[in-house]
N, C-alpha and C positions, 0 to 999 in steps of 0.2 A: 754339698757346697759347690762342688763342680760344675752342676747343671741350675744353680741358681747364678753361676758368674757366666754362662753361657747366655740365659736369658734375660740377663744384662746388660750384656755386650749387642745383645739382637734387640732391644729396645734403644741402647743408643741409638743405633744403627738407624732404624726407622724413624725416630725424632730429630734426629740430625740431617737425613736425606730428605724428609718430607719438610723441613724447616728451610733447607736449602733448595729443593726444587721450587715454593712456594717466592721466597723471597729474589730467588737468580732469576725468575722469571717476569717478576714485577721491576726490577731493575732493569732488566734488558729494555723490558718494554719502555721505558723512563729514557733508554737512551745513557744508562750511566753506569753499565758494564756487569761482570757475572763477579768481580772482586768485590766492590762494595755488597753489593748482595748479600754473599759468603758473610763479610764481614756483621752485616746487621742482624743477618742468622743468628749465627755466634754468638752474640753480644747478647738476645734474646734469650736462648736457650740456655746460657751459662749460669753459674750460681750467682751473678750479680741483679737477674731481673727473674725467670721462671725460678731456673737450679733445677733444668729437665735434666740436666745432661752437667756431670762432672769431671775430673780430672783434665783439666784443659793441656798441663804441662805434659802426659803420656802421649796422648791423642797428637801432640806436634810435635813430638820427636818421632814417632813414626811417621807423620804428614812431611817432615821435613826429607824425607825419601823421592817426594814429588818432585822437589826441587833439584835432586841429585837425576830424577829421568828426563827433568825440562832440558837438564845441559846436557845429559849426554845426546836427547833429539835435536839441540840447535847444534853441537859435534857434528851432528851427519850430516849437516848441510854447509860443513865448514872441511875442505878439502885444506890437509897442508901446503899448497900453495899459496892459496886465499889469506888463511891465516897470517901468514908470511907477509903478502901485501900489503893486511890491516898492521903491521907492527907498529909504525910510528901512531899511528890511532890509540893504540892501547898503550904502549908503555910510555908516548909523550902528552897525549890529549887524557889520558886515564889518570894516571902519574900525578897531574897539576891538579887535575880536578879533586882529588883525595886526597892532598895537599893543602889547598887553595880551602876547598870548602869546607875542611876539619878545623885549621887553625881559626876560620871565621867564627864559626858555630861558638868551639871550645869560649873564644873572647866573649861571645855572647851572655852563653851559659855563666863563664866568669863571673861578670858584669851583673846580672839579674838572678846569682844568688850567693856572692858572695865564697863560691868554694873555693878551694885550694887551686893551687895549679895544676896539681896531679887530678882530683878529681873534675877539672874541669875538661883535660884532656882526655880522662876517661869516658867520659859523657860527650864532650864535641867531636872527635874523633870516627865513634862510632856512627854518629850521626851524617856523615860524609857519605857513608853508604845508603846504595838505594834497594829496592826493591826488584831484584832479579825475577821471582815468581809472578809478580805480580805485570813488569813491562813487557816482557819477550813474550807472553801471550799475547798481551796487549797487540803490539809488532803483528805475530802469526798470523793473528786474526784478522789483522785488515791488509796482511800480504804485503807489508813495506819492511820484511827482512833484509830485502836483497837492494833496498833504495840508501840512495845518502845517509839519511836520517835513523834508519835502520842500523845500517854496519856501525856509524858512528856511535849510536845508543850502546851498541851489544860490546864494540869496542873497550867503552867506560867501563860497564856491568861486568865484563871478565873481570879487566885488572883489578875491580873491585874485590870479587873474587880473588885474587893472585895476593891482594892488599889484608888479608885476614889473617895471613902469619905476623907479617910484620905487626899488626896489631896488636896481636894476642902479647907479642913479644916485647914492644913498647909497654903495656899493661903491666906485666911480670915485671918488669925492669921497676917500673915504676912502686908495686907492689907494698904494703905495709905489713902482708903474713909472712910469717915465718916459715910456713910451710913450704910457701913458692922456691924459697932459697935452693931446694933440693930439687927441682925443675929443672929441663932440660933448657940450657941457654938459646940464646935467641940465634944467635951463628949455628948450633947444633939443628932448631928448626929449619934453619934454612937450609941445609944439609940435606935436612931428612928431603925438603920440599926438590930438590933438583935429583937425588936417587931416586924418588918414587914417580917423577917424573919421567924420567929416563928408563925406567924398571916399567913404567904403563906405555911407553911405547912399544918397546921390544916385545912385551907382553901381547900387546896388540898382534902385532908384524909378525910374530913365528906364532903364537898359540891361538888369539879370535878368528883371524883369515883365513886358515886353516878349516879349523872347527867350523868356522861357518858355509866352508864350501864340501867342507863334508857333508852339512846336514843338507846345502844344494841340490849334491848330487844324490841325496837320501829321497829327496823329493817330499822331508817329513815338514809341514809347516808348523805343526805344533812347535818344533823342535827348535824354530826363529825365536817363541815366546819365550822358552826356556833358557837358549844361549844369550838371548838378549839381557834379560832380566838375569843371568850370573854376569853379565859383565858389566853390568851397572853397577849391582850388589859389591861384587868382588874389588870391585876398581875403587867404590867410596870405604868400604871396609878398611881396607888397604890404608888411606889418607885419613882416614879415622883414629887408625893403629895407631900411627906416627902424630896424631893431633893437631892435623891437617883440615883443610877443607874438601869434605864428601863430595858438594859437586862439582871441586876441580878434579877431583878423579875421575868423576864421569864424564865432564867435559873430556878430556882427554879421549877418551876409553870412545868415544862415539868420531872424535877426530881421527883417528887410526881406521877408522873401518869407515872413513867418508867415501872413498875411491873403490870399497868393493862394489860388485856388482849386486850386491845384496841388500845397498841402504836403505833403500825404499819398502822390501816386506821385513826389514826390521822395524824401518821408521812407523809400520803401518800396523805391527803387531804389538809396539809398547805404547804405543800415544795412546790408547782406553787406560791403564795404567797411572798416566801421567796426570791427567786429566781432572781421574777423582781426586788422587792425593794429593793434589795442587789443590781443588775444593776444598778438604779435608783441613789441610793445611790454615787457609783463609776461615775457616770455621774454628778452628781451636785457637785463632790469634784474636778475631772476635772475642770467642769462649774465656780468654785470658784478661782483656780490656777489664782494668782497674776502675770500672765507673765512681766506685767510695771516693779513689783521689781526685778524681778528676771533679766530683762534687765538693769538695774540700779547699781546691784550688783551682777553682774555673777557672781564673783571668788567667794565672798563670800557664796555666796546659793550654788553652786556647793561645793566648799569647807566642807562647813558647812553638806550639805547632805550626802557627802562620809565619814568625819570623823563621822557623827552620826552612818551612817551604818557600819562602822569596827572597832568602841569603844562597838557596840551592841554586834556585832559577836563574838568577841575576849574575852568580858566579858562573855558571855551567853557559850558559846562552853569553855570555862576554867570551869566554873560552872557544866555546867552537865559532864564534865570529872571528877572531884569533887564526883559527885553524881555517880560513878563508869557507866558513859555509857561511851561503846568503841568510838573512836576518830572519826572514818565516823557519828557514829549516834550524838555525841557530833557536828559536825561540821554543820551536818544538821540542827540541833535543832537551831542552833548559826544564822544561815542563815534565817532560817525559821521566825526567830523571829528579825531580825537588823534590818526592815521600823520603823518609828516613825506609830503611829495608830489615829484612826479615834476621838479617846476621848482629843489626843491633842489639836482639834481644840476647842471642849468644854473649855477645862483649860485654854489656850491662851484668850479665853474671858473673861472667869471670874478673870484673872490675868490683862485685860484691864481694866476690870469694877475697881476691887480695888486698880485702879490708881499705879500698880509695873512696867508694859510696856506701851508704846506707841501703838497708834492703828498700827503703819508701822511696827512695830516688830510684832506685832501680824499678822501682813500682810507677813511679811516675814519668819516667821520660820512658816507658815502652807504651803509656796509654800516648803519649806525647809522639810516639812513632806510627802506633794506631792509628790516630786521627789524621797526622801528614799522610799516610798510604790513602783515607777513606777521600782526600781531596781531588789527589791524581783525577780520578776520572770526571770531576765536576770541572777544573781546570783546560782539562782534553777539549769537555763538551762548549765549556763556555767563550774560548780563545777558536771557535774551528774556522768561524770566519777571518780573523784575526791573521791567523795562518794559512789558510789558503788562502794557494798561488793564484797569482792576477791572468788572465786570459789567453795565453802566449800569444807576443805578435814578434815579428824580427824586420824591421825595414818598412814597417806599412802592413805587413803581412796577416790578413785574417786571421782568429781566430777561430776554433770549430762553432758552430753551429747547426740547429737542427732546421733540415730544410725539409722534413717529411719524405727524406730517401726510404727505400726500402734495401738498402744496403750501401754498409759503414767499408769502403775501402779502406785501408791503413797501407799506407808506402805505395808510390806511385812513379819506383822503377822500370826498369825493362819489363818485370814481373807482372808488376801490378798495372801497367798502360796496358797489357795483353787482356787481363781478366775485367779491367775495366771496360775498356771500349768494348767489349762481348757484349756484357752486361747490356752498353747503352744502346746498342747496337738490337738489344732485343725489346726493347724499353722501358728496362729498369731502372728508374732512377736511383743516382749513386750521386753520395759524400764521400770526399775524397782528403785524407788525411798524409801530412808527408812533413818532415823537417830538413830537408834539404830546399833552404833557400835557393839557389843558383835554380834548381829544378823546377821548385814552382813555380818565379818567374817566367822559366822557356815554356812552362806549358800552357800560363796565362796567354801564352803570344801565340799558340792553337786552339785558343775557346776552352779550355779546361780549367775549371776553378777548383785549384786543390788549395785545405786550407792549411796554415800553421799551424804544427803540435806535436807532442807524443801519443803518438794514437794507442798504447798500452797502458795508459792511465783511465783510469777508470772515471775520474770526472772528467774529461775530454771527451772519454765516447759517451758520458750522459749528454753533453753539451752538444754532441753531432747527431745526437737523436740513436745513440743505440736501444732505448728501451723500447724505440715503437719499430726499430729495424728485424726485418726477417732475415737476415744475412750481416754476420761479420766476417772480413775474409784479411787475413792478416797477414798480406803480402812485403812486407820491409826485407831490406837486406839482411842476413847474419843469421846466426842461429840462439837467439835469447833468449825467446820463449819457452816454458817449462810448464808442466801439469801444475807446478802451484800458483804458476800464474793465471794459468788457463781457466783453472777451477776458481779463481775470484773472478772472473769476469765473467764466468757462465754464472756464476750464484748472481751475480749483481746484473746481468742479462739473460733471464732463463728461456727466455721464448725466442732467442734468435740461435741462426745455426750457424755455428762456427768452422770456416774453413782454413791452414795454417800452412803459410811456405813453410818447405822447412829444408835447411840448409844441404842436408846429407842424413845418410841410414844413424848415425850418431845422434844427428836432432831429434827424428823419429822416436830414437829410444829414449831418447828425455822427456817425451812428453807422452810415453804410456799411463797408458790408464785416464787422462787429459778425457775432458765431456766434452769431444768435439766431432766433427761431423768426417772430417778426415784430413789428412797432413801430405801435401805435395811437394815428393824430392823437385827442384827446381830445376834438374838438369836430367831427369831420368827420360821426360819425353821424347826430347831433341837429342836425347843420345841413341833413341829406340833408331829415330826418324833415321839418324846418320848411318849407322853399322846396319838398318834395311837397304839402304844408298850402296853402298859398300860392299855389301852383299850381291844386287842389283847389278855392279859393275862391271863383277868377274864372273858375271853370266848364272847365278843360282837363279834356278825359277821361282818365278811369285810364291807355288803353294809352298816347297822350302822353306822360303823365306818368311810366312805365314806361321807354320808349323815352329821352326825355329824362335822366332817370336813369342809364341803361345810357350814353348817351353821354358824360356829363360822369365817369360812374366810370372811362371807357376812356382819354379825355383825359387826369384826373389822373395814371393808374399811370404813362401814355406820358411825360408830362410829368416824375413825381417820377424816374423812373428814367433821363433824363437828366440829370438834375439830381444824382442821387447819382453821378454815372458824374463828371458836369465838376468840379462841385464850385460850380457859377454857379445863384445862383437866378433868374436872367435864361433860363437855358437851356430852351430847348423852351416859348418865353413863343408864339410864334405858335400853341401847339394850346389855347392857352386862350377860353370862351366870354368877347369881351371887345364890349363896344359898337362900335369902329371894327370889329370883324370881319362884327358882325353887322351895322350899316349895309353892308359891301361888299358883303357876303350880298345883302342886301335891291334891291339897284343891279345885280346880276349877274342878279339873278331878274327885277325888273323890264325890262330888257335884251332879255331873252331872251324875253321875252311877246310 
């Protein structure tokens, strides 16, 4: 019996991945994302059309695991300062929106069947929530985590997440079983949700950072797979326990360990992880789609899913114009966030169990969640002109264009007038990108046509001809640029070579591992030039002065390249020329006379 439920499980296995790589392929290629895909898979495979492939309810409570490693990887790109930032995002723009758009729905749902009040709160409610699995890839993938629209999206989706006690707890409250009576109060949830809060910090802080710089200094990389994955595990367990939300645990649990130097081969050891079971996930929600009700009551589910998605949109997109974001990015955000989400289907149960709905309503407003999530990406594709932004100009000021350069300058400071005029100087023509008005101006008034924009946008540098450029060289002030921006602009420009200011040995170590051709400290030259000067002055001779040179260049590379490998700017501190060294120097020499 053992080894026929072995070869069961190894048969799903194979119909489900060959049904998903088949179908996430033909979508992509469509232009309409690797979600829906999952989703049409699903649906195919499920006992409502083949019946290849069963138990849809097992297969997403393990897939629901995906969703607990998606937050703790958007955790590690969320430092508790950052966090802190975004508050008024989340607990006032979050807050309104699962407010505002629950009580809407509920009135709906009311209205067009006649339920109770309690069941219609039961049912509008949950529907406030959107699709966390499904957005924040969405996000990842086209690299606008770290944009407006981005933080403000992820913003919602947390407190959404934070919004699951209080629900569950309104539910019970509301309740018809008797059994819920003997349930932990709704104040006791909340309880539990700020000690296990507080219990996954500290947790964090003395025992993962720890742990994980033990396995550091072990030099065991397996050993990232394995702490990674207990601290995901442990951290939802934990919030499980107490009848909590799993991927606020994880969230957490990846926030705590934002600031080691470790994020990055964590982040790079669970995302295969993440990845399937987020597929996995989107296949058994498929797998689940009630097609019977939805043939039973088409108007109604169709109905019912188009008005949940433009009661979403219309709320959410007024709100963050509220919250002073312009109307494109406001309408995005509104889009982004109109599917009903994956914790529906949880509330819908626990509003079955304490006897508010019927198991068929439960039945029908989750295929009714189905169908909002399969729109998202038809929405995304059909609005992209809609919401992209207009051509930046400021004052008259160009915008980019492609004038058949063979290289994209970006900022056209102190910095970038050096590497430019080189350039033309050798006769390469160069596009010249800068968003300092005052600047452009002065430089128009020396024959220099630099145009207006963000030159780290990706349709900017289409627009200035990066795809036919042999050279992008990304000279701006600051230190912004990061490997995951780096790595969308090389995917989306694979044939040009990228060159990157970069602020200080700090910036450097942000942008390891970065596909780029190489990253220049902006002050290391001119510091070489001075302290040769300097040197020069108090009479050291040229080869000295050479040799010295040659030494301190060999120390930094040995040094930076430790340093991008740990991720510690303490690392490889003993190959530095430092006074206590050279005092030891001088006592070892003397010593030895």
């Amino acid at each position: 019996m053992e080894g026929h439920g072995d070869l069961s499980l190894l048969r799903d296995g194979v119909i489900l991945l060959g049904f998903a790589l088949v179908f996430v392929l033909i979508f992509r290629r469509l232009g309409l994302g690797a979600t829906l895909g999952y989703l049409v898979a699903g649906a195919i495979v499920g006992p409502q059309v083949l019946g290849l492939v069963g138990d849809a309810e097992g297969k997403m409570g393990f897939a629901e695991f995906g969703i607990a490693l998606l937050l703790f990887l958007v955790g590690l790109e969320l430092s508790p300062s950052r966090l802190w930032r975004m508050r008024h995002d989340i607990f006032g723009f979050g807050l309104l929106q699962v407010t505002l758009c629950g009580l809407a729905i509920a009135l709906i749902v009311g209205m067009t069947t006649n339920a109770t009040i309690a069941a219609a709160l039961a049912l509008g409610l949950p529907l406030a929530l959107s699709s966390t699995a499904q957005v924040l890839p969405m996000l990842q993938s086209q690299g606008r985590m770290r944009t407006p629209i981005g933080e403000r999206t992820f913003s919602n989706l947390l407190f959404q997440d934070l919004s699951i006690v209080p629900l569950i707890t309104i539910i019970a409250a509301l309740s018809r079983n008797p059994e819920d009576a003997a349930g932990p109060p709704g104040w006791l949830l909340g309880l539990y949700t700020v000690v296990a809060v507080v219990g996954l910090i500290l947790a964090g802080r003395f025992l993962l950072r720890p742990l994980f710089k033990l396995i550091g200094n072990l030099g065991e990389r397996e050993m990232f797979v394995f702490a990674g994955l207990f601290a995901v595990i442990a951290s939802a367990a934990l919030m499980e326990t107490l009848g909590l939300s799993t991927a606020l645990g994880a969230f957490i649990a990846g926030v705590m360990l934002a600031d080691t130097p470790y994020r990055h081969e964590i982040e790079a050891d669970v995302e295969p992880f993440r990845s399937i079971l987020l597929g996995l996930f989107f296949l058994a929600v498929g797998m689940a789609l009630d097609l019977t009700a939805i043939a039973e009551r088409p108007l109604f589910v169709l109905g019912m899913a188009l008005a949940l998605v433009a009661t979403k949109a219309a709320i959410i997109t007024l709100l963050a114009r509220m919250f002073r974001m312009a109307w494109r990015q406001a309408l995005a955000v509104g889009l982004l966030l109109s599917q009903g989400g994956e914790f529906g289907f949880v509330l819908f149960a626990q509003a079955q169990n304490a006897q508010l709905i019927l198991p068929e309503a439960a039945s029908l407003f989750g295929a009714i969640v189905t169908l909002s999530m399969a729109t998202t990406p038809f929405l995304m594709m059909i609005t992209q002109r809609l919401r992209a932004e207009p051509a930046l100009s400021a004052d008259g000021l160009d915008g980019p264009r492609q004038d058949g350069a063979n290289a994209v300058v970006v900022g056209y400071g102190r910095f970038g007038q050096t590497v430019a005029q080189m350039l033309i100087g050798q006769g390469v023509p160069v596009t010249l990108i800068d968003t300092d008005v005052e600047m452009i101006q002065t430089a128009g008034d020396f024959g220099m046509k630099v145009y207006y924009g963000d030159g780290t946008r990706l349709d900017l540098l289409r627009l200035a001809g990066a795809a036919d450029a042999e050279l992008l060289l990304f000279c701006q002030d600051g230190d912004g640029m990061d490997t995951e921006q780096l790595e969308a602009i090389h995917h989306a420009f694979p044939d040009a070579t990228i060159f990157v200011r970069a602020y200080d040995r700090r910036s450097v170590m942000r942008m390891k591992g970065a596909p780029i051709a190489g990253a220049v400290r902006e002050l290391l030259e001119s510091a070489i030039v001075m302290a040769r000067r300097a040197m020069g002055a108090i009479g050291v001779n040229e080869q000295e002065i050479d040799k010295t040179e040659a030494e301190y260049r060999r120390r930094d590379y040995e040094r930076l390249k430790v340093q991008k490998e740990t991720g510690d700017l303490r690392a490889g501190i003993d190959g530095m020329f430092s006074q206590a060294a050279q005092a030891a120097a001088t006592e070892a020499d003397l010593a030895n006379r």
